[in-house]
NUBA-638728 format. One line per 4 residues: number of its first residue (from 1); their letters; for each residue x, y, z of C-alpha. Coordinates in Angstrom, 2 decimals. Layout:
BEGIN
NUM	a	X Y Z | ...
***
This chain:
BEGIN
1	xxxx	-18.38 8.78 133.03 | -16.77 9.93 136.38 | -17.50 9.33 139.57 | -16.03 9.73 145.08
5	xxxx	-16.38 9.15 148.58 | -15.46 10.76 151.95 | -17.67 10.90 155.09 | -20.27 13.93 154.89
9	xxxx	-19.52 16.93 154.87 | -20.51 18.37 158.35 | -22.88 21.33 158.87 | -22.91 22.70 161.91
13	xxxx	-25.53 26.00 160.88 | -28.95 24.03 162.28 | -31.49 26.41 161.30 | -30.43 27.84 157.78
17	xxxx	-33.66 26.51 156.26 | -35.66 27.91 159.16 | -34.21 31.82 158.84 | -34.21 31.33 154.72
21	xxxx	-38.12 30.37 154.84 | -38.81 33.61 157.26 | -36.60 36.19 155.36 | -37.62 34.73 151.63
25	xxxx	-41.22 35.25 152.14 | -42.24 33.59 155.33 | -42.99 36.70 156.80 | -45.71 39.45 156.30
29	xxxx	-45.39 42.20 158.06 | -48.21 43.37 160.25 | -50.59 45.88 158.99 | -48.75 48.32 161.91
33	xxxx	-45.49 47.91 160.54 | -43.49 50.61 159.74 | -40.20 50.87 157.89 | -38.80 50.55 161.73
37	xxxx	-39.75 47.37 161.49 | -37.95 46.34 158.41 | -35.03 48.47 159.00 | -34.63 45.97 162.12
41	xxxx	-35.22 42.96 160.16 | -32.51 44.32 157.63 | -30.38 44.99 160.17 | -30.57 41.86 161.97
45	xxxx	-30.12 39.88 159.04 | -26.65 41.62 158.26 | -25.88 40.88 162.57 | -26.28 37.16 161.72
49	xxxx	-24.41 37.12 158.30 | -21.70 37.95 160.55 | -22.38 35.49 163.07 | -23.56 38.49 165.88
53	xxxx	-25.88 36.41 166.99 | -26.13 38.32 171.02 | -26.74 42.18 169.22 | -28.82 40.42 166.49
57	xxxx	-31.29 39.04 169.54 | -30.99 42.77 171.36 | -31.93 44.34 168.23 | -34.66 42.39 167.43
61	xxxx	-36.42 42.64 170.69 | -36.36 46.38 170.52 | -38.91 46.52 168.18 | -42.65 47.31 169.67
65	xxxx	-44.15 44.03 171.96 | -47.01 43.79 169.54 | -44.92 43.07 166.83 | -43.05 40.32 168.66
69	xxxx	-46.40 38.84 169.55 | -46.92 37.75 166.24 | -46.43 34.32 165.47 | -43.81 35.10 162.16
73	xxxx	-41.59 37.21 164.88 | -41.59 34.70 167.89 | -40.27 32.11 165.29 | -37.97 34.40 163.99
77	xxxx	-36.46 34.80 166.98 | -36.32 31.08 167.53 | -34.91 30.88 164.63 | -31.97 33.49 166.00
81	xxxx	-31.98 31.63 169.09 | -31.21 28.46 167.60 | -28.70 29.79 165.39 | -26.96 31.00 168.56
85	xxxx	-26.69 27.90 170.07 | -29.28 29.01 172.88 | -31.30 25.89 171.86 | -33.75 25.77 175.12
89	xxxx	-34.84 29.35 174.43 | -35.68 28.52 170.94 | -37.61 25.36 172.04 | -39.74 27.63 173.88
93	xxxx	-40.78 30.15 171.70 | -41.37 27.72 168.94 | -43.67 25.50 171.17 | -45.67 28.41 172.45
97	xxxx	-46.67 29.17 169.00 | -47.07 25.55 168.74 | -49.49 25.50 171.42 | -51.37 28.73 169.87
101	xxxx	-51.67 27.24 166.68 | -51.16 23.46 166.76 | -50.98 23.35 163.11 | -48.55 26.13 162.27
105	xxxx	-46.33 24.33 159.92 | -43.39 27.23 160.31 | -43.33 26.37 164.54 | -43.40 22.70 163.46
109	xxxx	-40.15 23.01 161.27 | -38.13 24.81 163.68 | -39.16 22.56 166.37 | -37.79 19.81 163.82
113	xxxx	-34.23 21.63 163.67 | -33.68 21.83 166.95 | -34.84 18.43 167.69 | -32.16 17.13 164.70
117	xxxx	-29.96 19.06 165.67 | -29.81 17.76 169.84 | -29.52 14.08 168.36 | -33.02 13.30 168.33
121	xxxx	-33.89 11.84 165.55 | -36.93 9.86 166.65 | -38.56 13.26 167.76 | -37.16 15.15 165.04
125	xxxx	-38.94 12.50 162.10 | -42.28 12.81 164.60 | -42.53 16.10 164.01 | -41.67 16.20 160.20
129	xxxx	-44.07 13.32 159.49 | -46.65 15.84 161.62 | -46.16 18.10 158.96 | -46.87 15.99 156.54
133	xxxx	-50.46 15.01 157.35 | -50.98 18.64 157.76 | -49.52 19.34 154.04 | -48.39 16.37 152.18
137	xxxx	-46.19 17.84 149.76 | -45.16 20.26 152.08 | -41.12 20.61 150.23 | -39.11 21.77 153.35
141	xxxx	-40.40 18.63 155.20 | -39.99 16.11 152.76 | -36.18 17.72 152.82 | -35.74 17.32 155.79
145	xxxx	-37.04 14.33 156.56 | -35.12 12.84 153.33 | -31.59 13.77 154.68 | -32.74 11.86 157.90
149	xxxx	-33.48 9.32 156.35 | -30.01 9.23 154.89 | -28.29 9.51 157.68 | -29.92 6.68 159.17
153	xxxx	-29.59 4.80 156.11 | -32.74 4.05 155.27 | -32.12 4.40 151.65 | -35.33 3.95 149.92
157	xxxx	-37.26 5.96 152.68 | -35.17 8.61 151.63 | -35.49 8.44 147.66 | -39.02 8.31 148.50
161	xxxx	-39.00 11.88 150.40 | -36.88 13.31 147.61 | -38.46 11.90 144.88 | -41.57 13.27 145.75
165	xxxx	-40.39 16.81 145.95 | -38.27 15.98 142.81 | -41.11 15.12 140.37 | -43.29 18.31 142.17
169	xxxx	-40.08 20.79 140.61 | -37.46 18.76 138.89 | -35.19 21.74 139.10 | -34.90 21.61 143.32
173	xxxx	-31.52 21.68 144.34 | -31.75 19.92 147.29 | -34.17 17.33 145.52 | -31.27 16.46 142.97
177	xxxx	-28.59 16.53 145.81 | -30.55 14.06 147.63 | -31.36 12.09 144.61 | -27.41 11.53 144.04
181	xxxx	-26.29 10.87 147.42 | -29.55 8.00 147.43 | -27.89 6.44 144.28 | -24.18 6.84 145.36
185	xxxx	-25.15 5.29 148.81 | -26.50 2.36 146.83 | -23.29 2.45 144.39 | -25.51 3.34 140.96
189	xxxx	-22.42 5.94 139.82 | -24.15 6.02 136.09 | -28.00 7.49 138.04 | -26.05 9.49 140.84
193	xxxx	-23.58 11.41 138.38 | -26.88 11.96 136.23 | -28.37 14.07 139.35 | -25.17 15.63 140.47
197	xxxx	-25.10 16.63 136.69 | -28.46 18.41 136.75 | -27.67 19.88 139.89 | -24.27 21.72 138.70
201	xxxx	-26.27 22.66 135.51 | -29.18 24.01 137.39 | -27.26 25.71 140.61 | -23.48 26.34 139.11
205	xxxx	-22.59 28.27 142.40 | -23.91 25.78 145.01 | -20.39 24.56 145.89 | -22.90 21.84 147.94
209	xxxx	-23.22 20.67 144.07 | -19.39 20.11 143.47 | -18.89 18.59 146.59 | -21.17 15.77 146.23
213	xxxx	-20.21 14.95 142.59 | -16.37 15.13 144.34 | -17.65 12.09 146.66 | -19.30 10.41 143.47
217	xxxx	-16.06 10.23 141.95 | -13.68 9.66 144.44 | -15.75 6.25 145.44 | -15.04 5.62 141.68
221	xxxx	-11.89 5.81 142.09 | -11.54 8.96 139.71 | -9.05 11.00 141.67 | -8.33 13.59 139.33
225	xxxx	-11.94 14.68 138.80 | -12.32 14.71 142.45 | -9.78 17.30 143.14 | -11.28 18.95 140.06
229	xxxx	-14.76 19.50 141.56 | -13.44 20.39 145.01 | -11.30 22.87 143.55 | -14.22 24.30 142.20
233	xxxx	-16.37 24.20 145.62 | -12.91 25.79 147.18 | -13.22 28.26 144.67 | -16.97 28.94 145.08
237	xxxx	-16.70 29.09 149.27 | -13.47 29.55 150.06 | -13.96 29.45 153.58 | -15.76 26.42 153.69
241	xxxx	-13.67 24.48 156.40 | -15.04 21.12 155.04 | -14.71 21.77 152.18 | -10.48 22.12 153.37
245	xxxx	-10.94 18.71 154.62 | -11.96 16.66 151.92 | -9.41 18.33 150.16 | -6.92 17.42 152.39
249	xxxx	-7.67 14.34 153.10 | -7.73 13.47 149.23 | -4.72 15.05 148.84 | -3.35 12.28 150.95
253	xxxx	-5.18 9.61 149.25 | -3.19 10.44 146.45 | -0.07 10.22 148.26 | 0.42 13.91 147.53
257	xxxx	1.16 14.86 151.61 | 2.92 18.31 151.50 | -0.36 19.72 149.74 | -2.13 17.71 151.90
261	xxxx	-0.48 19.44 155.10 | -1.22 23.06 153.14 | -4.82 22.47 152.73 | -5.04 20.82 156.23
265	xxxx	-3.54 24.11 157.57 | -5.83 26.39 155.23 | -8.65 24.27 157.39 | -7.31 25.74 160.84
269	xxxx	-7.02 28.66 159.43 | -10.43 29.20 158.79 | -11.41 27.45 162.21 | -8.67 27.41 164.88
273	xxxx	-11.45 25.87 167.04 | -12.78 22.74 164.77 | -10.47 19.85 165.78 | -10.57 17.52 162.84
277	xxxx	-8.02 19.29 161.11 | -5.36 18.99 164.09 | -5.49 14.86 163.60 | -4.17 15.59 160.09
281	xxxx	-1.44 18.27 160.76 | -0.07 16.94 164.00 | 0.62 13.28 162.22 | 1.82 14.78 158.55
285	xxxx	4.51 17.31 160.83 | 5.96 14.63 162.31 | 6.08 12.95 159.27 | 8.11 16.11 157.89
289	xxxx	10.06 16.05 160.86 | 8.39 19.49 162.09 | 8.68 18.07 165.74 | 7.65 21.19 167.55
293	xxxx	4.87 22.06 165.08 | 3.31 18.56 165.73 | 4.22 18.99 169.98 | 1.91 22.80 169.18
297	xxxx	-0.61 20.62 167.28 | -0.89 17.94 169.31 | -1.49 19.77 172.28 | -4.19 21.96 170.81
301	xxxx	-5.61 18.44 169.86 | -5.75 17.28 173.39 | -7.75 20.50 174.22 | -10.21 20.44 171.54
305	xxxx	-11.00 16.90 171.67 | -9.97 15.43 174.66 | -12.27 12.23 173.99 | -9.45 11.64 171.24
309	xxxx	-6.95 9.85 173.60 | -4.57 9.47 170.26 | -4.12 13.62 170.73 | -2.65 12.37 174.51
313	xxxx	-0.63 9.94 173.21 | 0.91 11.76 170.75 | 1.58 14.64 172.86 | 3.00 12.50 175.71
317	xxxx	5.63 10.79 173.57 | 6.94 14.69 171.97 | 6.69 15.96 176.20 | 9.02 12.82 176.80
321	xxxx	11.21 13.62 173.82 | 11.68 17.75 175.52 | 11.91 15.84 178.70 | 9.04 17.33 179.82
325	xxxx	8.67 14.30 182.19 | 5.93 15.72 184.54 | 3.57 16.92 181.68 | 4.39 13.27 179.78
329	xxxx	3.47 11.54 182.97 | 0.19 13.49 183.02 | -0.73 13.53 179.03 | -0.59 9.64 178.99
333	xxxx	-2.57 9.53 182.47 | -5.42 11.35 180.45 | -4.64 8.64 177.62 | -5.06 5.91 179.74
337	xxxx	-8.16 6.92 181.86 | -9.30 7.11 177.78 | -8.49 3.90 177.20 | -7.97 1.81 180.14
341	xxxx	-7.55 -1.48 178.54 | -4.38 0.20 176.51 | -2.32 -0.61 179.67 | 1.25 0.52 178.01
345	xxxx	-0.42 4.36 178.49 | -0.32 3.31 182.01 | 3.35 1.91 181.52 | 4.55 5.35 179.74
349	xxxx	3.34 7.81 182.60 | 5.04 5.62 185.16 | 8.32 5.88 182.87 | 7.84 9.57 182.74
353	xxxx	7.18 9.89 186.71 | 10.29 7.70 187.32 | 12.32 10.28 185.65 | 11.45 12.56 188.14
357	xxxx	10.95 10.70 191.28 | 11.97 6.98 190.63 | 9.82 5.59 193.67 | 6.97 8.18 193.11
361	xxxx	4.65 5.31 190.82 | 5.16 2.82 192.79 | 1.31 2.32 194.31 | 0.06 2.94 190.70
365	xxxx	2.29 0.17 189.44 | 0.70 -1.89 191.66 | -2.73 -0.84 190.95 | -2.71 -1.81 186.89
369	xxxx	-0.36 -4.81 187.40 | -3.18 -6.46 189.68 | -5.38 -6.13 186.60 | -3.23 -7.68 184.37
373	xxxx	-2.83 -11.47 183.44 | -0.37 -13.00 185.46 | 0.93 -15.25 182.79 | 1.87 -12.58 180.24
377	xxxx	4.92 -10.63 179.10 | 2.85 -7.48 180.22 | 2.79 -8.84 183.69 | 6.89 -8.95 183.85
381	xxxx	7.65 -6.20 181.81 | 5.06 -4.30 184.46 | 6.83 -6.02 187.38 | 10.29 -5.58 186.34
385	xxxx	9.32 -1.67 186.56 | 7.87 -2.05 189.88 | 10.84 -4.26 191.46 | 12.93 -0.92 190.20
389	xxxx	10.74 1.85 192.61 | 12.41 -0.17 195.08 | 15.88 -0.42 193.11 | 15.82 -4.22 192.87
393	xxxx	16.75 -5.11 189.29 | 15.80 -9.48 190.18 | 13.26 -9.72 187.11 | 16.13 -8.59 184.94
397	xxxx	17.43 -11.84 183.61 | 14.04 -13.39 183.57 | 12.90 -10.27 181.29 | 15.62 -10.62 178.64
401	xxxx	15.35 -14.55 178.69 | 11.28 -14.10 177.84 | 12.26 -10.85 175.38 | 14.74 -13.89 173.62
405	xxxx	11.84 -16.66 173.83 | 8.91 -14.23 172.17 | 7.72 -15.31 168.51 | 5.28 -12.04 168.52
409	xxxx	7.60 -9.62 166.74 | 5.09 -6.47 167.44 | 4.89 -7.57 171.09 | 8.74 -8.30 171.28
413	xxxx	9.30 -4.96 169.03 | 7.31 -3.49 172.05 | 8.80 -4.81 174.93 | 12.29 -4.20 173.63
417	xxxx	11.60 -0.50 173.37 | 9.96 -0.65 177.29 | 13.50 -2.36 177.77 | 15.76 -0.01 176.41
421	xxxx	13.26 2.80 178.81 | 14.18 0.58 181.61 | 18.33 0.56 180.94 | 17.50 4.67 180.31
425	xxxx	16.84 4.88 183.94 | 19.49 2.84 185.36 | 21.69 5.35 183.42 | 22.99 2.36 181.17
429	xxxx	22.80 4.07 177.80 | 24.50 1.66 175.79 | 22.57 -1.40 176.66 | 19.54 1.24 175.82
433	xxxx	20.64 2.37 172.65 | 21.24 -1.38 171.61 | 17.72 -2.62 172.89 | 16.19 0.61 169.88
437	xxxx	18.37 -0.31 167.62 | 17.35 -3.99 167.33 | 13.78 -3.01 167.05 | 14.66 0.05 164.31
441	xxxx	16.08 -2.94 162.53 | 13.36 -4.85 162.19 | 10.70 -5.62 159.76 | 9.58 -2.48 158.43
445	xxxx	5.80 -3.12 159.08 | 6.53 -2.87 163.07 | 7.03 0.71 162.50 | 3.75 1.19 162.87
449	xxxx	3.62 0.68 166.83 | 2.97 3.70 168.94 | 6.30 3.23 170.62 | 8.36 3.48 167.46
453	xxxx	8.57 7.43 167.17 | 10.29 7.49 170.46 | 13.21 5.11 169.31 | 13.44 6.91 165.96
457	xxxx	14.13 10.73 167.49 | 16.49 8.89 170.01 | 18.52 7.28 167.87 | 18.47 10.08 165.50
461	xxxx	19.21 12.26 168.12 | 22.08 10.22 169.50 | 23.89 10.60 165.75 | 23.32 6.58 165.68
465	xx	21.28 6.95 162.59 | 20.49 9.43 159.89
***
């Protein structure tokens, strides 16, 4: 018996099942169609195999208005829209054939796509369940409304959906796909490998197949035969960039991290413009010490994702290390106005600014430390930064007496790094490089605070460790 588990594999292509059902016999070409006609069709199909979605639309309206009239065309189109991204457009040609003919079960589906795919599930299940009253074991609904149901976790409303269309053709691929990921979801390895089984028996080059079983056995804890499988799906689409990522990030489940980095790098290969990847790659190269190929990632990070304040904090600790201090300063700005109640981002870009212009934070100082208890560490360790703007060092002593009193060793591991910054800009080197080394030799575990790649590349960097 084997048996996996990552998150979903993500698929960004919304209306594949739309353009399948209208080039695998949805359509019926007009009795005024001429091989014209499915010269375009063939030729527009090839445009969107290679993602030309803007000449595949051009082309297909050059054909003769009263072929586009018909209702298999507009949705076509929609279809074409969709795929494009130009989801409005699609809306509209879909729900004029709607309108036409209320019960057109194609216009239905692709209004069903597009709803999914805009995040509205509550519209999209509407309009499935529609369907359904209209054709009960209509398969592509029942599909569809089975993977919704999944992803809302509704577990047995989704064995119900799939179940249905399973005992209507027991050899369905998407039927015994959907039957597996119901019975891993509800941790019944022995029923979902079963499915997943039938499914890689039945469909041998749906790489869809391997991936799932992958998932069944990595929650399982079978390792080995989850690389296997996904070696297979790598194999079967090898430019599947999720298919890179579970890879990758099972790779470095089982500790094996320079394969890890390769497939994480065959990912952004295949999309430079997917972010996911960049998490992986930025973290690993620093890891490997590849400080500039994690400052490249990292940066890339913060422009793909900026809701990821993580990409800003990484970035703005490898801008302070090139003392880069303006472009620090302004990559933990972004991190902070990301997370406002991570205050030390706030801390950083005023350490960054000060080496630059040592007054030129001063109001911003001000600004956070009014939000901050009074009471705390944070408050001093704020203050003492503030007193400097106007070069008074009086909250020195007091500082280093509360550093000496703190039982928190993250929090004092913290504060003596923001320390040693503090000595850094007085020009006092020595008391800086003492304040890193006493948290480099600390427990272990504290290495694990944002601050502590910053001490390691200084000491390293200052020949005071290896």
């Amino acid at each position: 018996m084997k048996f996996p588990g990552i998150k979903s594999v993500k698929n960004k292509v919304i209306t594949v099942l739309i353009l399948m059902m209208l080039f695998m016999g949805g359509i019926f070409l007009p009795a005024q169609a001429t091989v014209t006609v499915e010269y375009v069709l063939s030729e527009v199909s090839s445009l969107l195999s290679q993602f030309r979605f803007d000449e595949a639309i051009a082309l297909f309206d050059s054909m003769p208005g009263e072929i586009l009239a018909d209702s298999h065309f507009m949705l076509l189109k929609a279809g074409i829209l969709s795929s494009a991204g130009r989801l409005s457009e699609a809306a509209t040609v879909a729900e004029e054939v709607r309108r036409a003919e209320p019960n057109n079960i194609e216009a239905l589906l692709v209004l069903s796509v597009i709803e999914g795919s805009q995040g509205r599930a509550d519209r999209q299940q509407a309009l499935l369940e529609n369907i359904l009253r209209i054709e009960p074991d209509n398969t592509d609904a029942l599909i569809e409304l089975g993977k919704l149901h999944l992803r809302n976790r509704a577990l047995r409303n989704a064995a119900t959906s799939f179940h249905r269309v399973y005992t209507n053709d027991p050899t369905n691929f998407e039927a015994l796909l959907g039957m597996g990921q119901y019975f891993r979801l509800s941790r019944d390895w022995e029923e979902a490998e079963l499915f997943f089984n039938q499914a890689i028996l039945l469909h041998p080059q749906q790489a869809s197949a391997w991936t799932e079983r992958s998932r069944l056995f990595r929650n399982a804890g079978f390792l080995i035969n989850a690389l296997d499988d996904l070696d297979e799906a790598a194999r079967l689409a090898p430019n599947n960039y999720w298919i890179a990522m579970d890879r990758g990030t099972l790779l470095l489940e089982m500790n094996r991290r320079g394969q890890a980095l390769e497939e994480f790098n065959r990912a952004i290969a295949i999309n430079p413009r997917e972010s996911q990847a960049y998490i992986y790659t930025s973290a690993l190269k620093d890891e490997f010490n590849d400080l500039e190929g994690a400052l490249h990632d990292y940066t890339i990070l913060a422009e793909l994702r900026p809701e990821y304040y993580f990409a800003f904090e990484g970035l703005g600790f490898h801008l302070m290390r090139t003392e880069r201090w303006l472009e620090a300063r302004d990559a933990f700005m972004e991190a902070y106005r990301r997370s406002p109640d991570d205050h030390f981002y706030a801390l950083l870009a005023s350490i960054s600014w000060m080496n630059v212009d040592i007054r030129g934070p001063r109001q911003f100082l001000a600004q956070v430390i009014a939000r901050l208890d009074r009471d705390s560490i944070d408050w001093f360790m704020y203050r003492l930064f503030y007193d400097m703007t106007a070069m008074s060092h009086v909250g020195e002593r007091d500082m280093t007496n509360r550093l000496d009193r703190e039982t928190n060793q993250a929090v004092r591991a913290r504060m003596l790094f923001y320390m040693g910054q503090y000595y850094e800009l007085r020009d006092s080197i020595n008391l800086a490089n003492r304040h890193y080394m006493m948290v480099y030799e600390m427990d272990t575990r504290l290495r694990a605070i944002p601050e502590w790649r910053m001490i390691e590349w200084t000491l390293r960097s200052r020949n005071l460790i290896q």
